[in-house]
N, C-alpha and C positions, 0 to 999 in steps of 0.2 A: 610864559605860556602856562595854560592851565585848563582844566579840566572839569565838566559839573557831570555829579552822580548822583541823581537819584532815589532816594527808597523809597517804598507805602508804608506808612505805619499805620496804618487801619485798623490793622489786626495786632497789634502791640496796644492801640486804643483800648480793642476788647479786651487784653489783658490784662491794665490796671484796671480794671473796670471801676467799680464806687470808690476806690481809695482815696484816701481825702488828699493825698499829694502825689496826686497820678501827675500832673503836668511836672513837677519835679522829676521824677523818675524818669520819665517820656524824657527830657530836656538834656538832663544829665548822662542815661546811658545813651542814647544819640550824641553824643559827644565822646564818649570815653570811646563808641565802638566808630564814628568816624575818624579817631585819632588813631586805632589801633590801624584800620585797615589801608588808612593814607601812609604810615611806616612802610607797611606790607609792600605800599602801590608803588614807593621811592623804589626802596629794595628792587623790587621785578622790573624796574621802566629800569633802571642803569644796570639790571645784568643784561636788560635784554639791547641796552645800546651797543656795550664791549661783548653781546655773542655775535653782534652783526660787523662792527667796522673795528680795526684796533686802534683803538682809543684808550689810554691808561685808567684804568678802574678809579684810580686817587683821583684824576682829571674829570670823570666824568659825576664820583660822586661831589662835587664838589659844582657842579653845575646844575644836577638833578635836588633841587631844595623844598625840604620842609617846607612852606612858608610863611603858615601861619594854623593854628592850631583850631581845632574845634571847641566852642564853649557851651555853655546850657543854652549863655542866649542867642548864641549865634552858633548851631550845631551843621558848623560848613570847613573844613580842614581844607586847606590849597596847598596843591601841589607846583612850584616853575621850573623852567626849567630856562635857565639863560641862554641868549640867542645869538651868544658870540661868539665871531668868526673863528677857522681853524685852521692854521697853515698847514700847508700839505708835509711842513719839514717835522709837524708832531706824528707823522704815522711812519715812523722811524725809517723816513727817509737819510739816502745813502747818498756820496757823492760821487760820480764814474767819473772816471778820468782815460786820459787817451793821451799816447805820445804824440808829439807834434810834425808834422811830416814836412815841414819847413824846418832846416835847421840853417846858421850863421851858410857855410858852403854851398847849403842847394841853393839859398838866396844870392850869394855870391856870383854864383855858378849862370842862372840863370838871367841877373838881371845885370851884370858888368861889376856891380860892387856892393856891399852892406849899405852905403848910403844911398844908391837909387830910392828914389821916391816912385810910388806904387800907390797905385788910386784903390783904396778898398768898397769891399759892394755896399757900404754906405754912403759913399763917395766923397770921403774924406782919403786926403792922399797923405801916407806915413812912410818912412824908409825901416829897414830892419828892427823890430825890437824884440830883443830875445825874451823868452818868459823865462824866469825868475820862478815861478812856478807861488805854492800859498801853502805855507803849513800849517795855518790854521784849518783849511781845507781838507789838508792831506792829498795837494795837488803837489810834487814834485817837479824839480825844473827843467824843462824840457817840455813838458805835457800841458793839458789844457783842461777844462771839464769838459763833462760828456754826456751832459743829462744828468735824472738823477734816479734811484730804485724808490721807492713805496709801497706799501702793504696797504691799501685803504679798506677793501673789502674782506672779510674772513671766506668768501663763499670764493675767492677770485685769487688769492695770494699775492705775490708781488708782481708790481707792473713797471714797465722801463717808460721815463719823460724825458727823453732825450732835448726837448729842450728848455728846461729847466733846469736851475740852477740855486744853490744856497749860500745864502749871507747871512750873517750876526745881524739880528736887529737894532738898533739906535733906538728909536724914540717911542713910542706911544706907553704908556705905564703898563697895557695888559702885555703887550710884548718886549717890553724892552729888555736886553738881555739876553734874550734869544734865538733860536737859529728861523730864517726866514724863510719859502721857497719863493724866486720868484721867475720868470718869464719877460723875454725881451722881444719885443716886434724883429719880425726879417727885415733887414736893414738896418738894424739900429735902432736908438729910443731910448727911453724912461725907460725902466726894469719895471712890472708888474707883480705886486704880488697874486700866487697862487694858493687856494685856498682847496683845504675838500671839505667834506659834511661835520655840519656840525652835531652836537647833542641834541640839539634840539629840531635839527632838520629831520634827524633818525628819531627823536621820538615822534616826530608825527605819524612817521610810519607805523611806529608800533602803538602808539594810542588810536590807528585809524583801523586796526580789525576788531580780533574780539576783546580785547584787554579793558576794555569798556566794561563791559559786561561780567567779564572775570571780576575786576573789582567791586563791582555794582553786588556781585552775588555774593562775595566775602562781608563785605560792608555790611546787606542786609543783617547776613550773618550772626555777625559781631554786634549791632546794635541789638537785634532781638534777643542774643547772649545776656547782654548788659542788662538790659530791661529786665529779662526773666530772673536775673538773680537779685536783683535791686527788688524786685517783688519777693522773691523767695525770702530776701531778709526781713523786708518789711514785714511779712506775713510771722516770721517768727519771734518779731520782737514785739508780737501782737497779743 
């Protein structure tokens, strides 16, 4: 994702005016002042992603890129921001757990013995199986999960997903290694991964008011800086 910012230099025109290497100067500090101001623009676009969603500052600058630099000949700086996905288990999502209110004797109790077979609401039929519970989880045995906690918005604090649920990820390179969230259909099913916003969802937000313009107006800024002193010199080694 990227961005285009505008200046006038018209009036930086009238400022080299007859010098015999105005378009140098024009070229060069339009470059040095859209490099400075696209640093500036990284900087502000990832604080202003982690004041909105908590997202890890090291994560996010690491998404929000440089990504290519302004030259004399080409005096255009890009800013990207990558567009990839975000499991909901990076917004320091928790695991809830709950004891299980079937135990070996109420199942006993109720159905004649541990080995009756019991049609479950996916309607697959099973007889008693104790949980063993998951310490990777920090599910104990007995218990079950229970949903999961997250913090996705700063403006909103933590919200309960009760049904959701986290696994270690296996396979894909950007994830592997990792903790998943994911989501199962009522009935049963495939597990779904659960994702929330990404970096680059939230910066559209925040590149879609005035932050446009903010940097548009630093930028100016900064070029007209460049220029005026790249004259200033000239003029004294005159």
């Amino acid at each position: 994702m990227n961005f285009n910012v505008k200046i006038d230099t018209a009036e930086l025109v009238k400022l080299v005016g007859e010098l015999g290497n105005a378009a140098q100067i024009l070229s060069e500090g339009a470059a040095d002042g859209a490099n400075k101001a696209a640093r500036v623009a990284r900087e502000a676009t990832a604080q202003r992603i982690t004041s909105q969603v908590y997202l890890e500052p090291s994560y996010v600058d690491d998404k929000v890129v440089f990504a290519r630099e302004a030259t004399p000949g080409k005096p255009q700086a890009v800013l990207e921001v990558s567009d990839s996905p975000v499991s909901m288990a990076r917004y320091g999502a928790q695991q809830r757990i709950q004891s299980n209110v079937w135990t070996a004797a109420k199942y006993a109790a109720t159905f004649g013995t541990v080995a009756a077979p019991v049609r479950l609401p996916s309607g697959k039929v099973a007889q008693w199986i104790p949980r063993t519970g998951d310490q990777l989880r920090g599910i104990s045995a007995g218990s079950k999960q229970a949903g999961i906690t997250a913090a996705v918005s700063r403006n909103k604090g933590t919200s309960t997903f009760s049904h959701v649920f986290l696994m270690p990820v296996l396979s894909g390179k950007a994830h592997e290694g990792r903790w998943g969230a994911f989501s199962r259909p009522k009935g049963g099913g495939k597990a779904r991964a659960l994702y929330g916003p990404s970096a680059y969802q939230v910066t559209k937000g925040v590149w879609a008011h005035d932050f446009l313009t903010e940097v548009g107006d630093f930028m100016e800024a900064e070029v007209t800086g460049e220029v005026t002193r790249r004259i200033a010199n000239e003029l004294g080694a005159t």
